[in-house]
Each structure stands twice: as structure tokens, then as C-alpha cells.
CHARMM internal coordinates of N, CA and C (Angstrom, degrees):
IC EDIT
DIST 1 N 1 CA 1.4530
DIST 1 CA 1 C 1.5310
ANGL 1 N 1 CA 1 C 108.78
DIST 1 C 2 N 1.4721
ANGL 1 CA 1 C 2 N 126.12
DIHE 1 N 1 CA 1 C 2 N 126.72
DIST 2 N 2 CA 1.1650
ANGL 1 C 2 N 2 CA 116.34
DIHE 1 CA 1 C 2 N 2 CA 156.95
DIST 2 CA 2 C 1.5474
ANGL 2 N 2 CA 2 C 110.80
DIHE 1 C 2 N 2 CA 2 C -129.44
DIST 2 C 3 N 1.5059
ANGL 2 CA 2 C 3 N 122.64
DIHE 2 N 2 CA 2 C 3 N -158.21
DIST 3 N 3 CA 1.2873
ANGL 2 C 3 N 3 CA 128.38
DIHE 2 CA 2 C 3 N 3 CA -167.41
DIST 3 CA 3 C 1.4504
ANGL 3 N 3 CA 3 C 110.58
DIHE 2 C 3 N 3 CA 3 C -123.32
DIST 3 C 4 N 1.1775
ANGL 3 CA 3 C 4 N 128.55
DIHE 3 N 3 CA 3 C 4 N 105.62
DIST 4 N 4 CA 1.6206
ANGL 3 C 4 N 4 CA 167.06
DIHE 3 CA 3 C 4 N 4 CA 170.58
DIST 4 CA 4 C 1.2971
ANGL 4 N 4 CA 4 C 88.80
DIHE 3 C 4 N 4 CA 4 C -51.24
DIST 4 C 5 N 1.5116
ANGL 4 CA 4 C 5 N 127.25
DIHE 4 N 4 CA 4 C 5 N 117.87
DIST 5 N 5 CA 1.2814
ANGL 4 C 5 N 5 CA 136.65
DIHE 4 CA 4 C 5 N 5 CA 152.79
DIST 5 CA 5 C 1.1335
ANGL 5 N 5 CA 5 C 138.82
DIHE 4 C 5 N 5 CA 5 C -51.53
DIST 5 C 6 N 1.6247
ANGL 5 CA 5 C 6 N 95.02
DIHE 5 N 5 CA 5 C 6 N -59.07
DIST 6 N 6 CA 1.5084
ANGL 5 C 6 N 6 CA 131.50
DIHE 5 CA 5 C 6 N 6 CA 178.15
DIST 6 CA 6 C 1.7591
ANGL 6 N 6 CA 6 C 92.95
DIHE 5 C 6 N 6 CA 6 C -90.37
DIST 6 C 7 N 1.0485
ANGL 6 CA 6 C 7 N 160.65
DIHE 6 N 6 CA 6 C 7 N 18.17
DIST 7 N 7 CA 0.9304
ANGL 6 C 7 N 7 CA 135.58
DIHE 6 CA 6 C 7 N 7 CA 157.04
DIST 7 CA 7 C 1.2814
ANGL 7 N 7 CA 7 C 100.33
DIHE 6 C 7 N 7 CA 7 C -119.44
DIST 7 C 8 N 1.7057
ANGL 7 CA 7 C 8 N 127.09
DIHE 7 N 7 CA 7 C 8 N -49.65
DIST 8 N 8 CA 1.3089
ANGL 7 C 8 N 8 CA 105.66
DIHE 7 CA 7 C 8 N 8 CA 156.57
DIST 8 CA 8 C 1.2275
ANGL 8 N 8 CA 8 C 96.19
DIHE 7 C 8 N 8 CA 8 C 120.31
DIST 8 C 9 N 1.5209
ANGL 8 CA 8 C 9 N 130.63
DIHE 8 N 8 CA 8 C 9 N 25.12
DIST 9 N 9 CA 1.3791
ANGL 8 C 9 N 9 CA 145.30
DIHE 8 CA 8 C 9 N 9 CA -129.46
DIST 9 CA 9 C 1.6593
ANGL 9 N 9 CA 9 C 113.67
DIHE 8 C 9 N 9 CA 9 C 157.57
DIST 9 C 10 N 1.6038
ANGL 9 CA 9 C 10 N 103.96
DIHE 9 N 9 CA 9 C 10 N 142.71
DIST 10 N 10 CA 1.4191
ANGL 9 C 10 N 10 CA 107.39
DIHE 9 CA 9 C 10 N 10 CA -158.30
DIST 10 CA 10 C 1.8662
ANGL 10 N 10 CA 10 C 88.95
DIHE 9 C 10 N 10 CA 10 C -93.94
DIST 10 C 11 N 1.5029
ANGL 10 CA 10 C 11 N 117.78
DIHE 10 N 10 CA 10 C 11 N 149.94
DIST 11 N 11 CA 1.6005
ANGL 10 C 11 N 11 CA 139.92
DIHE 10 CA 10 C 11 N 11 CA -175.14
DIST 11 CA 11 C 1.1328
ANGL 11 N 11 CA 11 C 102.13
DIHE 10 C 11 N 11 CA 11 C -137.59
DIST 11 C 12 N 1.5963
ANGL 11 CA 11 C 12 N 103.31
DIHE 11 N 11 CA 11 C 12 N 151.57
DIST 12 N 12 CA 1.5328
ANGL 11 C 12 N 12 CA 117.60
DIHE 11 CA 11 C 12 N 12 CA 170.35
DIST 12 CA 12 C 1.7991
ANGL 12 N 12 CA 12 C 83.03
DIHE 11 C 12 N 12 CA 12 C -77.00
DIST 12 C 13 N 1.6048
ANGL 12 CA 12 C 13 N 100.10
DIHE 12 N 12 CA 12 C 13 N 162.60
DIST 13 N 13 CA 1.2643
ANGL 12 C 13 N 13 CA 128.22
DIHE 12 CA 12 C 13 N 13 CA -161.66
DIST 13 CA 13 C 2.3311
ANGL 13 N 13 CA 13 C 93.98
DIHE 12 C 13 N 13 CA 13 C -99.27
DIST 13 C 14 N 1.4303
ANGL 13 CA 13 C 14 N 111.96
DIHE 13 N 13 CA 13 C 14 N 120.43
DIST 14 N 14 CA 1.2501
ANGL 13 C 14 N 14 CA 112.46
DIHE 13 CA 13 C 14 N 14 CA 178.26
DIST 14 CA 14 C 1.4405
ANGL 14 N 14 CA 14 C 89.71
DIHE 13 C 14 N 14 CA 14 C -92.26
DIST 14 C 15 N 1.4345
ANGL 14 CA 14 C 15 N 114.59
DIHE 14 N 14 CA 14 C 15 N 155.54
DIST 15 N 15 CA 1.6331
ANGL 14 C 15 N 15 CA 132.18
DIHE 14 CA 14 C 15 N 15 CA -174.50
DIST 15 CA 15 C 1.2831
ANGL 15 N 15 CA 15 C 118.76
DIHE 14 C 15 N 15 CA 15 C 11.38
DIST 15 C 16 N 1.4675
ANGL 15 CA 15 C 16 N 108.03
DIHE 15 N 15 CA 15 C 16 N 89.80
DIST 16 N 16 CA 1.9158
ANGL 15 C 16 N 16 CA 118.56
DIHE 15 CA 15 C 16 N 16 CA -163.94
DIST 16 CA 16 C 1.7132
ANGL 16 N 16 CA 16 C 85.85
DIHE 15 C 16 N 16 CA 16 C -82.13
DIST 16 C 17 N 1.3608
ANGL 16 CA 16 C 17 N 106.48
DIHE 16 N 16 CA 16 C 17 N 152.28
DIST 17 N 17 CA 1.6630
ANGL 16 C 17 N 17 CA 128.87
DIHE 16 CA 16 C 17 N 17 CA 136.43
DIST 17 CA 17 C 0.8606
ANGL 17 N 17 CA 17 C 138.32
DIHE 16 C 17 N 17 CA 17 C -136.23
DIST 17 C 18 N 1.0599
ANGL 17 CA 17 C 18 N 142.37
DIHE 17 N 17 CA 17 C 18 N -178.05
DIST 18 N 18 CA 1.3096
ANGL 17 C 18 N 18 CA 140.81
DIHE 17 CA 17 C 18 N 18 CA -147.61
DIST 18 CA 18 C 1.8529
ANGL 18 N 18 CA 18 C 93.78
DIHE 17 C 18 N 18 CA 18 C -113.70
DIST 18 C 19 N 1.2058
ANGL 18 CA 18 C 19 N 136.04
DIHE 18 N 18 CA 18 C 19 N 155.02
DIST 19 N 19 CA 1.1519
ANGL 18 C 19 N 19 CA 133.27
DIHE 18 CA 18 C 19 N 19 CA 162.90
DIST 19 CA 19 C 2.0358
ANGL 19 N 19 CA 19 C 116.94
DIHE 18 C 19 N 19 CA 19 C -164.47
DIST 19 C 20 N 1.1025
ANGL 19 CA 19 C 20 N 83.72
DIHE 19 N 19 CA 19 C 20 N 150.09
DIST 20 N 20 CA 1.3116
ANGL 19 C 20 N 20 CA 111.26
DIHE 19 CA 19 C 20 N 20 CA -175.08
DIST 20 CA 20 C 1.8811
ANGL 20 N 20 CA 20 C 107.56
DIHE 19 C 20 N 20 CA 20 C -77.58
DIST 20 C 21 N 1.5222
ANGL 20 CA 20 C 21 N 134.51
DIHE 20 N 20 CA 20 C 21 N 84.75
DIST 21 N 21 CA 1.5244
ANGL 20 C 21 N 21 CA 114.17
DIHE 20 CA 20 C 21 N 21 CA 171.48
DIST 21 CA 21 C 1.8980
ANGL 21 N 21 CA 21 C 109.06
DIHE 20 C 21 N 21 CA 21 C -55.38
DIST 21 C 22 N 1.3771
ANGL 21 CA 21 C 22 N 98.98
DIHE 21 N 21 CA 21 C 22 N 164.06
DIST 22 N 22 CA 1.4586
ANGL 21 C 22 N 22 CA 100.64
DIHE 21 CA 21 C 22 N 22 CA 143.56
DIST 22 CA 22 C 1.8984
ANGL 22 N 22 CA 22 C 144.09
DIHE 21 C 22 N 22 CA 22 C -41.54
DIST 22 C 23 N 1.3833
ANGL 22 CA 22 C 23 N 98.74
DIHE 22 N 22 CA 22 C 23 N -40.60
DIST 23 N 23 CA 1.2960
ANGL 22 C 23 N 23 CA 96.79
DIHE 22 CA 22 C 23 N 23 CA -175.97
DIST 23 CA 23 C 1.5678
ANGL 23 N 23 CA 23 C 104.59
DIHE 22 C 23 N 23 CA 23 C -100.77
DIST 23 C 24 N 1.2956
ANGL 23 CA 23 C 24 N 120.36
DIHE 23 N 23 CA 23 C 24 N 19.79
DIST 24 N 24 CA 1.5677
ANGL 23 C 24 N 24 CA 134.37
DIHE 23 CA 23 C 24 N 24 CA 150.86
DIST 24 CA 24 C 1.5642
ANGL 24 N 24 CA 24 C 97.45
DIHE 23 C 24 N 24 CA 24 C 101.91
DIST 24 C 25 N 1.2868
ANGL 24 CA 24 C 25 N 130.62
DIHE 24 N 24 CA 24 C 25 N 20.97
DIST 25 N 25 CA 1.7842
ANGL 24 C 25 N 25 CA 124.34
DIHE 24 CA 24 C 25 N 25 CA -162.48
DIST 25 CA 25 C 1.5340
ANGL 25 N 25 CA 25 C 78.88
DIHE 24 C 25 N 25 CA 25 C -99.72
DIST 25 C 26 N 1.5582
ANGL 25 CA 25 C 26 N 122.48
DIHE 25 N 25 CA 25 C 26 N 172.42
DIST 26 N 26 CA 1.1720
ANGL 25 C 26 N 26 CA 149.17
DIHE 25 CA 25 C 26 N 26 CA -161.30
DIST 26 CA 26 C 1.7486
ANGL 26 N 26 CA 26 C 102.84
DIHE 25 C 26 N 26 CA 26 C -128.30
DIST 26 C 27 N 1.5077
ANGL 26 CA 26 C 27 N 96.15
DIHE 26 N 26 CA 26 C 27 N 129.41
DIST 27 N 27 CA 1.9870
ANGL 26 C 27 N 27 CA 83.57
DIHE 26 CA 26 C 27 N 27 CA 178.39
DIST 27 CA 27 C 1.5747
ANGL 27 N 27 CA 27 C 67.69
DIHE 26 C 27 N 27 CA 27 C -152.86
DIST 27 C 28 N 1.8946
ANGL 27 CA 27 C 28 N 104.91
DIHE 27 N 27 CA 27 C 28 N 163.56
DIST 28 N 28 CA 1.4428
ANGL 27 C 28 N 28 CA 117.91
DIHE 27 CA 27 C 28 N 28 CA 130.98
DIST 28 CA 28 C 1.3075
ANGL 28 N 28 CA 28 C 135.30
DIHE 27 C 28 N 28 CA 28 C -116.85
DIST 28 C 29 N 1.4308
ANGL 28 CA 28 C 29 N 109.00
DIHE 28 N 28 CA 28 C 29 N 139.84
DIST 29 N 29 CA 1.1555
ANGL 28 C 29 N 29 CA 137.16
DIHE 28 CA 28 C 29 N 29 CA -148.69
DIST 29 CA 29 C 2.0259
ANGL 29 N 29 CA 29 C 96.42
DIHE 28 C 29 N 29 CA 29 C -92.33
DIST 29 C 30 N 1.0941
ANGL 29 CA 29 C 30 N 96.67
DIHE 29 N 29 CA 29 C 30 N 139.38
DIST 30 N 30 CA 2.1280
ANGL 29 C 30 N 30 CA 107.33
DIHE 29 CA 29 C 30 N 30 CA 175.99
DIST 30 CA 30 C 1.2071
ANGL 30 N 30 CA 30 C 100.70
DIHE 29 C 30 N 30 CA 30 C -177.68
DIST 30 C 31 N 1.3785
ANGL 30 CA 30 C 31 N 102.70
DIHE 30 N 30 CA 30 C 31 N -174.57
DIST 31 N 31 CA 1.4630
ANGL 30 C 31 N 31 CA 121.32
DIHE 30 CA 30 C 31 N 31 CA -169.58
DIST 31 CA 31 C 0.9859
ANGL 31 N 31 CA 31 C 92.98
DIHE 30 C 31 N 31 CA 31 C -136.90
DIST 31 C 32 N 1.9970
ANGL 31 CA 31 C 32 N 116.32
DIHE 31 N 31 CA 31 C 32 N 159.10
DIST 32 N 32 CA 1.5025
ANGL 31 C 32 N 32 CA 155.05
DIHE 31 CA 31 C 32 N 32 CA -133.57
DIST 32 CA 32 C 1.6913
ANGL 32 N 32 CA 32 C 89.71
DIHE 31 C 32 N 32 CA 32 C -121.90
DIST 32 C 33 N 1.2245
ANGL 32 CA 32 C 33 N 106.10
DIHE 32 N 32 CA 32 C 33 N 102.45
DIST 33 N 33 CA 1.1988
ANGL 32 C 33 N 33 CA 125.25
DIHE 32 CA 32 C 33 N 33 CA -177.61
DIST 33 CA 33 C 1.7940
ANGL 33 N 33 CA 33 C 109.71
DIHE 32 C 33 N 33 CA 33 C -54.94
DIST 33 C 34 N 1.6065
ANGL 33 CA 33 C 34 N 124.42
DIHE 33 N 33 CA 33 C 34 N -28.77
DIST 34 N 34 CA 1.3814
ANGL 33 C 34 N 34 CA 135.48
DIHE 33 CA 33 C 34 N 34 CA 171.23
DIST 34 CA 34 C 1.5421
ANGL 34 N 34 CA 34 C 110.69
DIHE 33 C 34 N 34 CA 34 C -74.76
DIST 34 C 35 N 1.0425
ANGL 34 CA 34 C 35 N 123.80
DIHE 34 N 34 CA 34 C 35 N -59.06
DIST 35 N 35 CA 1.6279
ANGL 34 C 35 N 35 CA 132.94
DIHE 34 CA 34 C 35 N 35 CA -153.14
DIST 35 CA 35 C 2.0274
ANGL 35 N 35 CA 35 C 99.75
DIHE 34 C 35 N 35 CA 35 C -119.41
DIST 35 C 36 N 1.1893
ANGL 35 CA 35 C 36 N 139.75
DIHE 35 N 35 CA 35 C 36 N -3.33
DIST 36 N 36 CA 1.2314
ANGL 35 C 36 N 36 CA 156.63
DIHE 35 CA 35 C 36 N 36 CA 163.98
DIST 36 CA 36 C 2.0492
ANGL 36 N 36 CA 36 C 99.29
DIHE 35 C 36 N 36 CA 36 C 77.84
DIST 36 C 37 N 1.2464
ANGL 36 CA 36 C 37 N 99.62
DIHE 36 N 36 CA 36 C 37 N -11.80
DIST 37 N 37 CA 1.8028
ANGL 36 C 37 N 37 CA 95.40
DIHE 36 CA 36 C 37 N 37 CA 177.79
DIST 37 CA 37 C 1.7844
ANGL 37 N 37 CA 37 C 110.01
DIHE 36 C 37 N 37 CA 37 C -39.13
DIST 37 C 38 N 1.1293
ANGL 37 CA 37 C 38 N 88.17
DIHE 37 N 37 CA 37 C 38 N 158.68
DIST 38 N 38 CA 1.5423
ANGL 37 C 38 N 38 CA 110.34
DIHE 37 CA 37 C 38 N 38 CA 164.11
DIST 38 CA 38 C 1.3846
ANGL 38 N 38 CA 38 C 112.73
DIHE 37 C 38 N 38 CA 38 C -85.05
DIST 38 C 39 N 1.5472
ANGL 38 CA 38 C 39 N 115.33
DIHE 38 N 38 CA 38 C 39 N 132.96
DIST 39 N 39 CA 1.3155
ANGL 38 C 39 N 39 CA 132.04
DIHE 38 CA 38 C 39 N 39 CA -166.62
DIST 39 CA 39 C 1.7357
ANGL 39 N 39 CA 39 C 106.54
DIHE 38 C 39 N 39 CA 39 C -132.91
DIST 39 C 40 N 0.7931
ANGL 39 CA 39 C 40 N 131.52
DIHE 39 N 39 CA 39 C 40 N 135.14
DIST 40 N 40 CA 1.6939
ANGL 39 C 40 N 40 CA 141.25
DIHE 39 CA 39 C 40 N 40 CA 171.25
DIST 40 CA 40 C 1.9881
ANGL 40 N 40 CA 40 C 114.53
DIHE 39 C 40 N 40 CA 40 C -125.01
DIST 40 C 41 N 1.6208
ANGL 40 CA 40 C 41 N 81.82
DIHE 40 N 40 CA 40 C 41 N 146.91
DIST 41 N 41 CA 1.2358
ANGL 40 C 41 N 41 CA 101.88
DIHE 40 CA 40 C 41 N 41 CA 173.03
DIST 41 CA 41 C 1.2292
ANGL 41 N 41 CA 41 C 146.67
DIHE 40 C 41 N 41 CA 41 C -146.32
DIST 41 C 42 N 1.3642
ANGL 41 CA 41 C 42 N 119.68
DIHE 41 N 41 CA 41 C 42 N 100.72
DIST 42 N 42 CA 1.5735
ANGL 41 C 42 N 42 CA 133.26
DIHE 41 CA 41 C 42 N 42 CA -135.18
DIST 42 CA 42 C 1.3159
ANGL 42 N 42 CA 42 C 114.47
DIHE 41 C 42 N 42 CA 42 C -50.28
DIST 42 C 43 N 1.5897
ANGL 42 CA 42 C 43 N 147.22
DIHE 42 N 42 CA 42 C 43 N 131.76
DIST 43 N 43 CA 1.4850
ANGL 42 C 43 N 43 CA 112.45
DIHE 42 CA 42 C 43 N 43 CA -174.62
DIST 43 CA 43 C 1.3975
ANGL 43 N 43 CA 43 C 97.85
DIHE 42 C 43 N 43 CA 43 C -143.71
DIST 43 C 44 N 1.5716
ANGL 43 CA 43 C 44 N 116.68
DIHE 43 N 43 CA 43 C 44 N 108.74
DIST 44 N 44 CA 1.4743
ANGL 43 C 44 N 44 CA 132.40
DIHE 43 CA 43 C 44 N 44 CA 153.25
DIST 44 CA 44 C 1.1817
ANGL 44 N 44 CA 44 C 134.87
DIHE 43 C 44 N 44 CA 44 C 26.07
DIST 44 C 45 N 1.3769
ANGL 44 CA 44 C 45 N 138.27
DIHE 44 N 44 CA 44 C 45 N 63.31
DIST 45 N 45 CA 1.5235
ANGL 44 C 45 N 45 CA 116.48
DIHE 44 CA 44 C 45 N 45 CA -174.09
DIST 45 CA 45 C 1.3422
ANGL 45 N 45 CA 45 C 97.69
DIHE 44 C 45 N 45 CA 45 C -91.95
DIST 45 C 46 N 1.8435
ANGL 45 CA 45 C 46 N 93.22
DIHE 45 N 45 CA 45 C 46 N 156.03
DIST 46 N 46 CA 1.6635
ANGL 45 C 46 N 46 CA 113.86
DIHE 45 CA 45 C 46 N 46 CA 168.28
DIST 46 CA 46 C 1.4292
ANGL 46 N 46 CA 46 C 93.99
DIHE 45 C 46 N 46 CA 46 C -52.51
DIST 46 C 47 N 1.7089
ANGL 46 CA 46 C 47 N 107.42
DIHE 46 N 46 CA 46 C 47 N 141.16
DIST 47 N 47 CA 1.4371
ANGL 46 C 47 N 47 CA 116.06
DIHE 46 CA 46 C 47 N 47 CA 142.30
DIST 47 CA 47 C 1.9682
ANGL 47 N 47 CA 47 C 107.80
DIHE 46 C 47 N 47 CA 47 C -80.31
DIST 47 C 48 N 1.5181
ANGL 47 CA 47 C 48 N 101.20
DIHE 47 N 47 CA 47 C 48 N 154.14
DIST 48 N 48 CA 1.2046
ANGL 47 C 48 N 48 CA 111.56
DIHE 47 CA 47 C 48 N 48 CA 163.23
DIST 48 CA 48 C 1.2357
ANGL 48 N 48 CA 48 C 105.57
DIHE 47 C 48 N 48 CA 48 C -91.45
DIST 48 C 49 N 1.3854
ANGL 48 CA 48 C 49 N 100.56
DIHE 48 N 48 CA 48 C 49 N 138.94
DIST 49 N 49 CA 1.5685
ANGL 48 C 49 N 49 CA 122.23
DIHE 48 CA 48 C 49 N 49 CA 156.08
DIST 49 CA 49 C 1.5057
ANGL 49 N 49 CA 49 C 118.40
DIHE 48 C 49 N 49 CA 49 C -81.31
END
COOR INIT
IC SEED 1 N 1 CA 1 C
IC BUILD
């Protein structure tokens, strides 16, 4: 599930991947099955101890 901008409303995620940002955080990246936008979704990495 992520959150649709343009729709304005949370969607299951159409063709998720995995991706790498710039500042090294982890999200996956798909598109909004209603309106075809691109949608992301931030995802947790372990901190090291």
C-alpha cells in the first residue's frame, strides 16, 4: 500500500521494485493502478550496531 498524490488516497502498489534513493534509504517504487502516476514507499533498514 502506498499514498497516491494525485489521487489523494492510499493504493495497492502496480509493478513494485526495489530501488536504491540517492541519499542511500531504500523505498519501492510502482505505479497507481487509478491515475497510472508513480507512487513510492519508504522501507526500513536495520541500523547497525
Amino acid at each position: 500500500m502506498a499514498y497516491c498524490v494525485k489521487c489523494k488516497k492510499k493504493v495497492n502498489v502496480e509493478n513494485p521494485q526495489e530501488v536504491t534513493l540517492k541519499n542511500g534509504k531504500k523505498a519501492i517504487k510502482g505505479t497507481c493502478p487509478y491515475c497510472k502516476g508513480t507512487v513510492y514507499v519508504f522501507v526500513k533498514t536495520k541500523v547497525a550496531q
